[in-house]
mmJSON file of the N, C-alpha and C atoms, coordinates in Angstrom:
{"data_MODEL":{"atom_site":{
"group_PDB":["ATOM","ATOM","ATOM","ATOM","ATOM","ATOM","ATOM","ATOM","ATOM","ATOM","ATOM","ATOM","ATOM","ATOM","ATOM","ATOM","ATOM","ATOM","ATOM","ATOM","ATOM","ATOM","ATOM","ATOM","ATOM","ATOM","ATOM","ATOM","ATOM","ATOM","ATOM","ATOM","ATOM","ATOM","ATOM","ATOM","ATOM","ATOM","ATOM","ATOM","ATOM","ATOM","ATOM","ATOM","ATOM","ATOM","ATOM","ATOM","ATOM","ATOM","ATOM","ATOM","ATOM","ATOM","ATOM","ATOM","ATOM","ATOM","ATOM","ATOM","ATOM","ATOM","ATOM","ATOM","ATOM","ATOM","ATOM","ATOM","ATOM","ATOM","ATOM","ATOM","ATOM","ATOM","ATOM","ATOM","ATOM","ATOM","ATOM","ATOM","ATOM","ATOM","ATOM","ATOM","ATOM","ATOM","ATOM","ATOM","ATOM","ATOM","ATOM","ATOM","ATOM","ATOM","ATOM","ATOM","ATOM","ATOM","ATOM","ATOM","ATOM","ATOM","ATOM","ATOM","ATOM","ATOM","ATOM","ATOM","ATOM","ATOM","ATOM","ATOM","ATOM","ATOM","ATOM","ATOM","ATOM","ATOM","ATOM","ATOM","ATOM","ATOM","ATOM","ATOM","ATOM","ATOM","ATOM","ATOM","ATOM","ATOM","ATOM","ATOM","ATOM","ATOM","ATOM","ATOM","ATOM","ATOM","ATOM","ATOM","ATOM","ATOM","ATOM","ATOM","ATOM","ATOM","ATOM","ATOM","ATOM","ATOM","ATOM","ATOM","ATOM","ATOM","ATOM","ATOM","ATOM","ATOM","ATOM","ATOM","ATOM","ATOM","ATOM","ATOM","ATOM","ATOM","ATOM","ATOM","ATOM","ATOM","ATOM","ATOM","ATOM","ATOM","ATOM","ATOM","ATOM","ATOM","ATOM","ATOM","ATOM","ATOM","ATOM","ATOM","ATOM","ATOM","ATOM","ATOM","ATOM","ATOM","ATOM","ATOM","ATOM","ATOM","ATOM","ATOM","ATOM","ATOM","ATOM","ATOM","ATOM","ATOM","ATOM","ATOM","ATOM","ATOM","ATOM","ATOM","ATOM","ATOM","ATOM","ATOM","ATOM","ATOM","ATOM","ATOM","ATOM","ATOM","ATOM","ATOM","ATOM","ATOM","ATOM","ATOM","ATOM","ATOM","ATOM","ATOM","ATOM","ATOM","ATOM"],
"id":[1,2,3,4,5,6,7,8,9,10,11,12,13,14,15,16,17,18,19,20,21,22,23,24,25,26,27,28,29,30,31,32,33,34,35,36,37,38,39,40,41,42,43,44,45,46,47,48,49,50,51,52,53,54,55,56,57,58,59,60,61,62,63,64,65,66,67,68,69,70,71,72,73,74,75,76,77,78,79,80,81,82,83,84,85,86,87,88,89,90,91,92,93,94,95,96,97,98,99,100,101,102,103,104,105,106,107,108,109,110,111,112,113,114,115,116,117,118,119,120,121,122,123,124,125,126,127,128,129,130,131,132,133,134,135,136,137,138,139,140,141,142,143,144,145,146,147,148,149,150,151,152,153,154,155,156,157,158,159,160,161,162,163,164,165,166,167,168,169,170,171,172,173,174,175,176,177,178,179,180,181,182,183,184,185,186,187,188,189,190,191,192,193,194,195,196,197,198,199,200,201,202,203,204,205,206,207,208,209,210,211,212,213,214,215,216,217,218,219,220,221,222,223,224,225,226,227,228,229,230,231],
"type_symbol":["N","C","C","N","C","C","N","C","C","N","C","C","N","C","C","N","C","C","N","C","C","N","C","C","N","C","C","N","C","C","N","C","C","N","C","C","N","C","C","N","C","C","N","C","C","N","C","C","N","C","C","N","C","C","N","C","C","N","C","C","N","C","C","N","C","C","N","C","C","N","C","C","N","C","C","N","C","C","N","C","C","N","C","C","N","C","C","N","C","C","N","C","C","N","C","C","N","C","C","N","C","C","N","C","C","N","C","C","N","C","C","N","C","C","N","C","C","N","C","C","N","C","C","N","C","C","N","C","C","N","C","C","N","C","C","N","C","C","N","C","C","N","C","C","N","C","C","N","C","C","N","C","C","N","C","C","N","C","C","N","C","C","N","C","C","N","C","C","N","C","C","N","C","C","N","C","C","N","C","C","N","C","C","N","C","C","N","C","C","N","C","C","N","C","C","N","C","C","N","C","C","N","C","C","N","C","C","N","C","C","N","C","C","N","C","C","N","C","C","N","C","C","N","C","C","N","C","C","N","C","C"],
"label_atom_id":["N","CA","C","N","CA","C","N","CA","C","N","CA","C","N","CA","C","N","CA","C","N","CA","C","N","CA","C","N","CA","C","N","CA","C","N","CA","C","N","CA","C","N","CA","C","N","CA","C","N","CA","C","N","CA","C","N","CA","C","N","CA","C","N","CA","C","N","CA","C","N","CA","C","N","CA","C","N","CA","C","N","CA","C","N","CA","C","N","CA","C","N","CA","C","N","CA","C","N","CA","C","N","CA","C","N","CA","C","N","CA","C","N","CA","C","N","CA","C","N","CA","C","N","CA","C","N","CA","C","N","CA","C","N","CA","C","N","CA","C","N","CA","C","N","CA","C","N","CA","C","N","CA","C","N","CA","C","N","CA","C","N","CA","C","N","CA","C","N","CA","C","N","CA","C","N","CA","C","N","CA","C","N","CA","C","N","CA","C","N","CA","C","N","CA","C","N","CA","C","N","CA","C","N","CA","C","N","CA","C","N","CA","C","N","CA","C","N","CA","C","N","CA","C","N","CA","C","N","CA","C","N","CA","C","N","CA","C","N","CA","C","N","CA","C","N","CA","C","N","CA","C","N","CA","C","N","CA","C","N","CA","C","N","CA","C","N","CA","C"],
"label_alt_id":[null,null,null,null,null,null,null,null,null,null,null,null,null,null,null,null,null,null,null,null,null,null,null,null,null,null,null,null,null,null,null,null,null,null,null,null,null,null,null,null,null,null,null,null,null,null,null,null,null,null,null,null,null,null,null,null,null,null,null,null,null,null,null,null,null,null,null,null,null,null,null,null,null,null,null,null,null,null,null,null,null,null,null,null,null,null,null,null,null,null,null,null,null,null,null,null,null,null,null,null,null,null,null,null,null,null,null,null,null,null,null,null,null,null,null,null,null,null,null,null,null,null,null,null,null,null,null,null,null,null,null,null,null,null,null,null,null,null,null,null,null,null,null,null,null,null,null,null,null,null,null,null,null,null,null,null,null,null,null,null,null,null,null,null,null,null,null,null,null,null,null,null,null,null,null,null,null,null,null,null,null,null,null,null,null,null,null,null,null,null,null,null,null,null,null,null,null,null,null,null,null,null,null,null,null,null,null,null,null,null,null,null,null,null,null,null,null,null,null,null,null,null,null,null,null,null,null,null,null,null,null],
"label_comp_id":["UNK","UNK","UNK","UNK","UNK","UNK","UNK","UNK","UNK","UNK","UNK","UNK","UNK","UNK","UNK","UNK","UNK","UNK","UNK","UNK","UNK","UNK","UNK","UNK","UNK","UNK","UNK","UNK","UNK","UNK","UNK","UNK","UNK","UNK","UNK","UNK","UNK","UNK","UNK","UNK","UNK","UNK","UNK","UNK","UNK","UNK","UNK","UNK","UNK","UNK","UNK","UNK","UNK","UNK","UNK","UNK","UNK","UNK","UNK","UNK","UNK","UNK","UNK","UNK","UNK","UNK","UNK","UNK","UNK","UNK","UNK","UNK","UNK","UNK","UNK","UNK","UNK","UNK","UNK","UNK","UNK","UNK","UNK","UNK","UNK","UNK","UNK","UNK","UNK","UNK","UNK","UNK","UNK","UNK","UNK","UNK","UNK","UNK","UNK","UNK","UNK","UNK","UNK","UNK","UNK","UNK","UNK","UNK","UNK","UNK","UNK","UNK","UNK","UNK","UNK","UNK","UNK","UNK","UNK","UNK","UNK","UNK","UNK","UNK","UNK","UNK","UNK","UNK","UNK","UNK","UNK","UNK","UNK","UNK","UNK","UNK","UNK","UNK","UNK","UNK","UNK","UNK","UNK","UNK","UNK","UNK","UNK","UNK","UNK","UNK","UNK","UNK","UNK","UNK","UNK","UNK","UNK","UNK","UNK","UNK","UNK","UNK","UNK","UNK","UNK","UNK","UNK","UNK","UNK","UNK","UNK","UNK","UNK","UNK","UNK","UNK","UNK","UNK","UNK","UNK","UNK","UNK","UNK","UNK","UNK","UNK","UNK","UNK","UNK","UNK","UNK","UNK","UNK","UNK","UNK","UNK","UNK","UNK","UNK","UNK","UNK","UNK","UNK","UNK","UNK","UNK","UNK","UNK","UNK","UNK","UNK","UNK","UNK","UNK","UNK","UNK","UNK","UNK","UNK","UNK","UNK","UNK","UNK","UNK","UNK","UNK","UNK","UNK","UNK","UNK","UNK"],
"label_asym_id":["A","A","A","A","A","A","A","A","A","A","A","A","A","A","A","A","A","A","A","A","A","A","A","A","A","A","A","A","A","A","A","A","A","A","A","A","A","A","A","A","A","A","A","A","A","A","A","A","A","A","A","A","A","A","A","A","A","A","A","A","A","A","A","A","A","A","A","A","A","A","A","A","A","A","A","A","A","A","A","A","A","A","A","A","A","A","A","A","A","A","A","A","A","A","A","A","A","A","A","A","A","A","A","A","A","A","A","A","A","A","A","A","A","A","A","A","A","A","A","A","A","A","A","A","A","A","A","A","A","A","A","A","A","A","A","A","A","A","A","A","A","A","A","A","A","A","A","A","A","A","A","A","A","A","A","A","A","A","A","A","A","A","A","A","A","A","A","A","A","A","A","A","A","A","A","A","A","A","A","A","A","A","A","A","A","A","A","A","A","A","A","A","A","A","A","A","A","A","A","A","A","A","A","A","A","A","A","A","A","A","A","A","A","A","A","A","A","A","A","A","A","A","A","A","A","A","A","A","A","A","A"],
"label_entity_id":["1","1","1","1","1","1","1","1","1","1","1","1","1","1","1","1","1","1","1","1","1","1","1","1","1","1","1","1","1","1","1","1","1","1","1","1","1","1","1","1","1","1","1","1","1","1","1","1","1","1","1","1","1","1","1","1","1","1","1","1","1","1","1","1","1","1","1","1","1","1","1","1","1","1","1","1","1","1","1","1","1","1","1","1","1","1","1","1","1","1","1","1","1","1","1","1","1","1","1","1","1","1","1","1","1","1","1","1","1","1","1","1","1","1","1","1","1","1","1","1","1","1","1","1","1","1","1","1","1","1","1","1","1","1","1","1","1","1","1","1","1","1","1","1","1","1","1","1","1","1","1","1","1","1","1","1","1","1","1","1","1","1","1","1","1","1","1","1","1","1","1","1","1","1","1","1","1","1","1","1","1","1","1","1","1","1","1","1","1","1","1","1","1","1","1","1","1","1","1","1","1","1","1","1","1","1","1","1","1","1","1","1","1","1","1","1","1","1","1","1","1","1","1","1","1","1","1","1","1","1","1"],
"label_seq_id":[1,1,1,2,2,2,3,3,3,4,4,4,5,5,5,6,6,6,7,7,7,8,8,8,9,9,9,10,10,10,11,11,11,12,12,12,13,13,13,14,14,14,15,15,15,16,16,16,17,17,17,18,18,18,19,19,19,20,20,20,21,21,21,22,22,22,23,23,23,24,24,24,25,25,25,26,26,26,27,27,27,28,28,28,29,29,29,30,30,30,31,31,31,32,32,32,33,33,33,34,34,34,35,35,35,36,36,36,37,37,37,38,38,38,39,39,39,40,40,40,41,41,41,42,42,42,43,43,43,44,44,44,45,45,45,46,46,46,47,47,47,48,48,48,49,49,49,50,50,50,51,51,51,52,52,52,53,53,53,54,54,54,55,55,55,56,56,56,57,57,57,58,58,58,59,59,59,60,60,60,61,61,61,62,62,62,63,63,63,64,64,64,65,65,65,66,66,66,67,67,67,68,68,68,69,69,69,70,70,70,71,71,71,72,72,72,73,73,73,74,74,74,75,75,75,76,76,76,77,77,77],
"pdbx_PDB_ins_code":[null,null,null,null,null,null,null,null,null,null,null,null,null,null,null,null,null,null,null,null,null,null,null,null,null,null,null,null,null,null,null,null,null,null,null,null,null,null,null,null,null,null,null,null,null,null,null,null,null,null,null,null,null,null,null,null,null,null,null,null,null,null,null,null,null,null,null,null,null,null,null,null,null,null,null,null,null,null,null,null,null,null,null,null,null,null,null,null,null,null,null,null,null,null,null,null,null,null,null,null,null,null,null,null,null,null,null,null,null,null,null,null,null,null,null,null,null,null,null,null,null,null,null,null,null,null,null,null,null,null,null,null,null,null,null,null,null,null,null,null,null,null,null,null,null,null,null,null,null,null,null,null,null,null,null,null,null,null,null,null,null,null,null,null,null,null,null,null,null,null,null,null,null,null,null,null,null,null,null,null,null,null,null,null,null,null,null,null,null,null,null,null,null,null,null,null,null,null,null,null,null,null,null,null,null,null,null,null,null,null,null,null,null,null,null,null,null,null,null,null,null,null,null,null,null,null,null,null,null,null,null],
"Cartn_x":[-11.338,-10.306,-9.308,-8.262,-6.999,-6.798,-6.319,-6.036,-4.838,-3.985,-2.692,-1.746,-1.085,-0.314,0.144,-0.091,0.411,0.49,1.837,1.364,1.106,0.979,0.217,-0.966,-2.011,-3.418,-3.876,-3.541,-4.147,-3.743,-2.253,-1.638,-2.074,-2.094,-2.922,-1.836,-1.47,-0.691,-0.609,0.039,0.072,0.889,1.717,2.201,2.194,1.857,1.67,2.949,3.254,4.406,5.014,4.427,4.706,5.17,4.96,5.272,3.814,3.012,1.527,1.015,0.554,0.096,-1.646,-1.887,-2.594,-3.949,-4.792,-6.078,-7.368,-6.191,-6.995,-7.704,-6.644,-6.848,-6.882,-6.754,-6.193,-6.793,-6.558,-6.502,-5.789,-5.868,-4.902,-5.012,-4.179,-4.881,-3.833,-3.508,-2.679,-3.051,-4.225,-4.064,-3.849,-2.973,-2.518,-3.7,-4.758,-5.57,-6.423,-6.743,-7.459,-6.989,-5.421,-4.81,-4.823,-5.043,-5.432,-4.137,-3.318,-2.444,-1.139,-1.002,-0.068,1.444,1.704,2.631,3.209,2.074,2.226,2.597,1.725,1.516,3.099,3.893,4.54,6.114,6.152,7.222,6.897,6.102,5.175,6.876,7.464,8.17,9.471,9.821,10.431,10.061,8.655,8.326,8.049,7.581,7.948,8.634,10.31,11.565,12.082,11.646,12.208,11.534,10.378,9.422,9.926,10.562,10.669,12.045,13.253,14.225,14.026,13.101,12.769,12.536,11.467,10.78,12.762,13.288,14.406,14.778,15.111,16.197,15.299,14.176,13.215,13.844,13.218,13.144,14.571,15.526,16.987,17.494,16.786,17.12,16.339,15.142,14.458,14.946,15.694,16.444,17.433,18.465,19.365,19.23,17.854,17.419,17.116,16.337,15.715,17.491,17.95,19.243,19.943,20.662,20.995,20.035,18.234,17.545,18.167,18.385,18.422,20.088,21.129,22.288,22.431,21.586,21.35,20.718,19.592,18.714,19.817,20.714,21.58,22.622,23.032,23.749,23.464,22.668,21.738,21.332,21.335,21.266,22.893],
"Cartn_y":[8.0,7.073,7.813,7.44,8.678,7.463,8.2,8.033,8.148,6.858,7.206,6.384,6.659,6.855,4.967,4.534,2.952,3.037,3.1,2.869,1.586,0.812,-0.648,-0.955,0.195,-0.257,-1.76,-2.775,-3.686,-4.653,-4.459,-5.0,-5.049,-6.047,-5.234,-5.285,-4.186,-3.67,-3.728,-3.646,-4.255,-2.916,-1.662,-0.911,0.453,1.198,2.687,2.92,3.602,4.61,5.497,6.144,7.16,6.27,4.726,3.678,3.36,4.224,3.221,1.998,1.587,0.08,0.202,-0.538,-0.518,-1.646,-1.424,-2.277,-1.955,-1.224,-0.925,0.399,1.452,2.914,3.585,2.533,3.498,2.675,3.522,2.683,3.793,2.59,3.419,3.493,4.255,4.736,5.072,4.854,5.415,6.905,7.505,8.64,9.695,10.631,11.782,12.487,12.702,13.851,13.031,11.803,11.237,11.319,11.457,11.12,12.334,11.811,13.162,12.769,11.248,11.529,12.938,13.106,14.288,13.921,12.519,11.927,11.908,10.836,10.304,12.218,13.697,14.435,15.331,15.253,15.479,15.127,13.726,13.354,12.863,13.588,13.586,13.483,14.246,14.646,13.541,12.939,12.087,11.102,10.381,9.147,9.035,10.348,10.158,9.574,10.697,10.264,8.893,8.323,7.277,5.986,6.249,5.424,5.799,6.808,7.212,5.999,6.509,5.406,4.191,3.665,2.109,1.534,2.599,2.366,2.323,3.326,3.272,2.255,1.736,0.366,-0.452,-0.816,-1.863,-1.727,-0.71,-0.424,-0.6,-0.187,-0.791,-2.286,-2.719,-4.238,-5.104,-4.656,-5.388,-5.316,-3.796,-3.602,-4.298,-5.027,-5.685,-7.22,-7.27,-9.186,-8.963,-8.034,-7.763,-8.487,-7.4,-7.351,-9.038,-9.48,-10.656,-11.658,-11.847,-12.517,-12.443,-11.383,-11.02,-11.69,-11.992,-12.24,-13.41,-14.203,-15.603,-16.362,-15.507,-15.86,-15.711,-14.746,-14.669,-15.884,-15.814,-17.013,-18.673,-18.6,-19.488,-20.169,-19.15,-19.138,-19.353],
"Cartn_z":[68.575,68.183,67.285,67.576,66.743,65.871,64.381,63.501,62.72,62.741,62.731,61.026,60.548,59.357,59.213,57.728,57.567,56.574,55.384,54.283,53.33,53.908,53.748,54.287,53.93,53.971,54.008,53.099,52.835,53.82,54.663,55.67,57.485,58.028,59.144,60.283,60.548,61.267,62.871,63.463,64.749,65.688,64.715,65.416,64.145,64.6,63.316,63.411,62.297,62.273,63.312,63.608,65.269,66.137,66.31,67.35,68.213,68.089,68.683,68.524,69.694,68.916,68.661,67.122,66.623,67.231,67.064,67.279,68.509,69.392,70.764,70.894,70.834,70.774,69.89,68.454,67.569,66.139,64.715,63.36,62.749,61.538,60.529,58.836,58.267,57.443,56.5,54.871,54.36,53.369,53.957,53.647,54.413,54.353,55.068,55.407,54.43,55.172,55.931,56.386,57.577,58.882,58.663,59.724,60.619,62.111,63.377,64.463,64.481,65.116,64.732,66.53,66.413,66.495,66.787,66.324,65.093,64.655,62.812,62.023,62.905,61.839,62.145,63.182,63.23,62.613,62.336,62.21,60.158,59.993,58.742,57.267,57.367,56.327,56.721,57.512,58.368,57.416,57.828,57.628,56.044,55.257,54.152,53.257,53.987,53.357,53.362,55.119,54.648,54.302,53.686,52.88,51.294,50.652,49.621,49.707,50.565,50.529,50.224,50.837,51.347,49.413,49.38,47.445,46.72,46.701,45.594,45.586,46.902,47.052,46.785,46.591,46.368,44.596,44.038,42.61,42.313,42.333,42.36,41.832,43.229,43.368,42.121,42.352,40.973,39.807,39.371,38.124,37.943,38.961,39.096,38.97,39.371,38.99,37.62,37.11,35.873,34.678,35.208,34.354,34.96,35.831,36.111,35.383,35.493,34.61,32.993,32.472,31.243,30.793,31.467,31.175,31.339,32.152,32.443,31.602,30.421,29.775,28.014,28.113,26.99,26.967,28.074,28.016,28.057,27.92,27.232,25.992,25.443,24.388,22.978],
"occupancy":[1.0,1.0,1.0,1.0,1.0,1.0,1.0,1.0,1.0,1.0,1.0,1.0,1.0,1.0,1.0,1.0,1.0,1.0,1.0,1.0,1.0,1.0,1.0,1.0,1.0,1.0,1.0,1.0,1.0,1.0,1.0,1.0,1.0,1.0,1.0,1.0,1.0,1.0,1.0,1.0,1.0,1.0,1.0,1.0,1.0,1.0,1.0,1.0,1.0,1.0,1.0,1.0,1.0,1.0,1.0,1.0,1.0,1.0,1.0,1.0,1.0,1.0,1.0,1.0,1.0,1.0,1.0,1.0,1.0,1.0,1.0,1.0,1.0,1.0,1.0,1.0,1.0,1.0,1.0,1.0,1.0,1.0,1.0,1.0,1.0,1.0,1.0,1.0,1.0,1.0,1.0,1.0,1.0,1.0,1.0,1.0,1.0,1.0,1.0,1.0,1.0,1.0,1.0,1.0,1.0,1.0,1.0,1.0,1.0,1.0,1.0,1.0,1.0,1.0,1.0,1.0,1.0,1.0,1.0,1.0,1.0,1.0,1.0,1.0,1.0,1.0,1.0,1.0,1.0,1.0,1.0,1.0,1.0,1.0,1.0,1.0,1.0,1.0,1.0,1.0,1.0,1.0,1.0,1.0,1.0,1.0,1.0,1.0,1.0,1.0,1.0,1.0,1.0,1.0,1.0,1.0,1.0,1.0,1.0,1.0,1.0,1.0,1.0,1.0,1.0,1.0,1.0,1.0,1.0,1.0,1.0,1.0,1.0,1.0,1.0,1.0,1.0,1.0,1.0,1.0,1.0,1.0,1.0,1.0,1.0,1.0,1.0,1.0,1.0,1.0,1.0,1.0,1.0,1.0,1.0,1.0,1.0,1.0,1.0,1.0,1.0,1.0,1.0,1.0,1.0,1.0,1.0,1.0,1.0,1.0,1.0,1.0,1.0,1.0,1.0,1.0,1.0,1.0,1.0,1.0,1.0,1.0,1.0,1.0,1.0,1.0,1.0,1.0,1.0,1.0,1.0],
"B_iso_or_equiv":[0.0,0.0,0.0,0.0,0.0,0.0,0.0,0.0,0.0,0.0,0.0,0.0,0.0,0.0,0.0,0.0,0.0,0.0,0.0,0.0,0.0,0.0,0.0,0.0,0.0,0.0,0.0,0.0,0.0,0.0,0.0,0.0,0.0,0.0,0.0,0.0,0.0,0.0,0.0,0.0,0.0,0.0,0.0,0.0,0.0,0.0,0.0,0.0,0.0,0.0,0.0,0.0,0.0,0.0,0.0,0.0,0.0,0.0,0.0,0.0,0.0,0.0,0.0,0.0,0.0,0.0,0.0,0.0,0.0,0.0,0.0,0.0,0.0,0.0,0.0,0.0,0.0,0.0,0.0,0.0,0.0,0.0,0.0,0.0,0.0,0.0,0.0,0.0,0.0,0.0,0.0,0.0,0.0,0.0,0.0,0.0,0.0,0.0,0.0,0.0,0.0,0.0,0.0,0.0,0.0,0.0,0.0,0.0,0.0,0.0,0.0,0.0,0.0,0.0,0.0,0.0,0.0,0.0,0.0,0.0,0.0,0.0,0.0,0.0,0.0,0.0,0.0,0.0,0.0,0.0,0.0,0.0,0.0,0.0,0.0,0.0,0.0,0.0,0.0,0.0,0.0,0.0,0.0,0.0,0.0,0.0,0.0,0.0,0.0,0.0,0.0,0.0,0.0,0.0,0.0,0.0,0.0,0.0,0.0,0.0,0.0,0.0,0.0,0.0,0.0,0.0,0.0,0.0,0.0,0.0,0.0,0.0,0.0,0.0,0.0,0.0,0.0,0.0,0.0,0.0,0.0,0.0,0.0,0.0,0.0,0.0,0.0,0.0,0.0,0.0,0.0,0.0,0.0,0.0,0.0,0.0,0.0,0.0,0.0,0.0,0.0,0.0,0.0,0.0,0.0,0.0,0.0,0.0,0.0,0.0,0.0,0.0,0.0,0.0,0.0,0.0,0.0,0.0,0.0,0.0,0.0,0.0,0.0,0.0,0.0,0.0,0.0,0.0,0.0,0.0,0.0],
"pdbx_formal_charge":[null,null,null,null,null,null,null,null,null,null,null,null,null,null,null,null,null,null,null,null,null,null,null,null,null,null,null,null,null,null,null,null,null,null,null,null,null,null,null,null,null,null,null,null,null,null,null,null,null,null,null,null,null,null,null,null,null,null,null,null,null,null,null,null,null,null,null,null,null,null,null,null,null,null,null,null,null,null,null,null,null,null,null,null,null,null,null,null,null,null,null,null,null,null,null,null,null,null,null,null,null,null,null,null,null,null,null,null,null,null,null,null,null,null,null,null,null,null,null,null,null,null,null,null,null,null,null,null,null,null,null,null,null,null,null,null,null,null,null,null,null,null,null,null,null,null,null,null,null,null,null,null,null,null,null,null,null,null,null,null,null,null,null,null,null,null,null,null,null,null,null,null,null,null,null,null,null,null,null,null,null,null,null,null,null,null,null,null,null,null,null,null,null,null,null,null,null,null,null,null,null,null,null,null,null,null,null,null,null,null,null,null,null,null,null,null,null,null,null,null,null,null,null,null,null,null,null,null,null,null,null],
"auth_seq_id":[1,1,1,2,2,2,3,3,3,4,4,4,5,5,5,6,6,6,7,7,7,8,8,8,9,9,9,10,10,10,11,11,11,12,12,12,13,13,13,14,14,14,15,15,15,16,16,16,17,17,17,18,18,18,19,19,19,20,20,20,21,21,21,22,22,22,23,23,23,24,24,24,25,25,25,26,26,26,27,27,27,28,28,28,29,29,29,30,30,30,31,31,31,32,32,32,33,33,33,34,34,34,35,35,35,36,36,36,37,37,37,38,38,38,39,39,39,40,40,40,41,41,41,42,42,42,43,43,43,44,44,44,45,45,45,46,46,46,47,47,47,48,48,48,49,49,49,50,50,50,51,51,51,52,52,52,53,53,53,54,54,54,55,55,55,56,56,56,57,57,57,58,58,58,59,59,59,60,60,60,61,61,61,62,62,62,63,63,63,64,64,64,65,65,65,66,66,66,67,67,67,68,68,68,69,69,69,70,70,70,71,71,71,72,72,72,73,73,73,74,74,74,75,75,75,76,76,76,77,77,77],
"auth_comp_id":["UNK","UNK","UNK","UNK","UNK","UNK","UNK","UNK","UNK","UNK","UNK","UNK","UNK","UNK","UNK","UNK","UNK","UNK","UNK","UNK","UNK","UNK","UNK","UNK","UNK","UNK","UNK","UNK","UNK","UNK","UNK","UNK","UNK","UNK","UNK","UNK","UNK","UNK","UNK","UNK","UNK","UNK","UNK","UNK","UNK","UNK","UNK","UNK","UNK","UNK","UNK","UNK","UNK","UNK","UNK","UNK","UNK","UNK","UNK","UNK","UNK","UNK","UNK","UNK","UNK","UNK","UNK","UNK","UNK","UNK","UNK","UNK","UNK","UNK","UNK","UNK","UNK","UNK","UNK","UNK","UNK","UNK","UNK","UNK","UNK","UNK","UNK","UNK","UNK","UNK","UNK","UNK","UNK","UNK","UNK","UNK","UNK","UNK","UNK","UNK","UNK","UNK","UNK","UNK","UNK","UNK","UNK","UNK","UNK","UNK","UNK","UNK","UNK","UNK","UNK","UNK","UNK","UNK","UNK","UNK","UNK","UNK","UNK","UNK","UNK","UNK","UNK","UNK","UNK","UNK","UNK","UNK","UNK","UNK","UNK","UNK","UNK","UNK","UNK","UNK","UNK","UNK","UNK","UNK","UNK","UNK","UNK","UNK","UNK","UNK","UNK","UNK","UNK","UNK","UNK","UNK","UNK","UNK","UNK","UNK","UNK","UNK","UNK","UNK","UNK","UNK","UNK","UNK","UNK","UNK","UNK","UNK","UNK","UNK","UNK","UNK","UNK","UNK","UNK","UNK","UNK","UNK","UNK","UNK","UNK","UNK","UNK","UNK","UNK","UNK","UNK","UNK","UNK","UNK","UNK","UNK","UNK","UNK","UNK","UNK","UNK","UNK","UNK","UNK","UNK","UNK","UNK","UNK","UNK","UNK","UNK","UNK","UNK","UNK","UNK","UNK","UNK","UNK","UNK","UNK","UNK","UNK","UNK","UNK","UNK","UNK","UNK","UNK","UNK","UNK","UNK"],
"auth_asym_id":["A","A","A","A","A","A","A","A","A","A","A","A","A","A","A","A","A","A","A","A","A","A","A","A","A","A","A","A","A","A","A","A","A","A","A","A","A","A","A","A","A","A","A","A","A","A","A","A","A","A","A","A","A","A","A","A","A","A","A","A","A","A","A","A","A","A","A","A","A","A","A","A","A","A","A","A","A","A","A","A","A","A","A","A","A","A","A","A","A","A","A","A","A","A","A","A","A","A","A","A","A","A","A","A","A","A","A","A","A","A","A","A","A","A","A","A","A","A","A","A","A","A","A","A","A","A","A","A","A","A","A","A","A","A","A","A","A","A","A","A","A","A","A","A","A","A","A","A","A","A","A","A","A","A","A","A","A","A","A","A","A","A","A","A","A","A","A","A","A","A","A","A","A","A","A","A","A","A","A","A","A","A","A","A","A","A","A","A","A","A","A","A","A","A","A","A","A","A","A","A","A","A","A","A","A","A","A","A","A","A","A","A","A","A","A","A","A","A","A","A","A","A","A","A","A","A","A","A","A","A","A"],
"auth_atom_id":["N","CA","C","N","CA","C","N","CA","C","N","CA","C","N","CA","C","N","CA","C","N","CA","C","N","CA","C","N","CA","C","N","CA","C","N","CA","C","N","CA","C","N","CA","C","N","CA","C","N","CA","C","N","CA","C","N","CA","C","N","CA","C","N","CA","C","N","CA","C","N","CA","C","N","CA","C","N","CA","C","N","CA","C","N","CA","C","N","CA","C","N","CA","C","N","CA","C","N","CA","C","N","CA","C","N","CA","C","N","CA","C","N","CA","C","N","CA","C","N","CA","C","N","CA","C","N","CA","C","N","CA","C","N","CA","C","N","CA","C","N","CA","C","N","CA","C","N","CA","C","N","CA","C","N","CA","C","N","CA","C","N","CA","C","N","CA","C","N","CA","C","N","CA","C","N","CA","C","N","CA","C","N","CA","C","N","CA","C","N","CA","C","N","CA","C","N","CA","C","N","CA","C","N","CA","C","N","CA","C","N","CA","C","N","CA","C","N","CA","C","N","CA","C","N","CA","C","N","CA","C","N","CA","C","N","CA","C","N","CA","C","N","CA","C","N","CA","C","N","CA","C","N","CA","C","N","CA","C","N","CA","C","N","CA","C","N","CA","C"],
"pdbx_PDB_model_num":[1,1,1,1,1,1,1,1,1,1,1,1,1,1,1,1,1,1,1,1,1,1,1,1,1,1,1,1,1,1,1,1,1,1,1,1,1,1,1,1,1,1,1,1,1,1,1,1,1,1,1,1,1,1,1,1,1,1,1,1,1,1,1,1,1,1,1,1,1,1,1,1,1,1,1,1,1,1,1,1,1,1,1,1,1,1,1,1,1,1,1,1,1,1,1,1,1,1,1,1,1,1,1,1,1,1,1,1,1,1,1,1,1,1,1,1,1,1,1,1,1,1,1,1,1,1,1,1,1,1,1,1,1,1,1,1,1,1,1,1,1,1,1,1,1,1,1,1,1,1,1,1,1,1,1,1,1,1,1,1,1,1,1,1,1,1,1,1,1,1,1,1,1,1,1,1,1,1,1,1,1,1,1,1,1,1,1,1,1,1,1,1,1,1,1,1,1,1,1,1,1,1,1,1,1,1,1,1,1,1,1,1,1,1,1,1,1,1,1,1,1,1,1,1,1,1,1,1,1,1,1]
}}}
């Protein structure tokens, strides 16, 4: 059974990263050194980056409610 890249372990996934579909032929795994697909290990620095993207704009956005909370909460006052 190949072993292919998710980084939402706790999520149950329906298609890996590489584009396989999950449940039949395959599982998954969010650690790199389990992983034996030659897909997932190829496009490795790929799927990284744009998981690193995905995090900034997450972290971003929260700083921006953080701050909107905080000006909403001054004016308030």
């Amino acid at each position: 059974m190949t072993m292919h890249f998710y980084p939402y372990a706790d999520d149950e996934a329906e298609v890996a990263e590489c584009g396989a579909l999950l449940g039949f032929g395959g599982d998954s795994t969010n650690n790199w050194g389990l992983v034996d697909c030659r897909r997932c290990l190829k496009r490795k620095a790929e799927i990284i980056a744009a998981h690193a993207t995905q995090e900034t704009a997450i972290v971003a956005q929260m700083g921006d409610m953080a701050d909107y909370m905080r000006a909403q909460e001054n004016s308030n006052e």
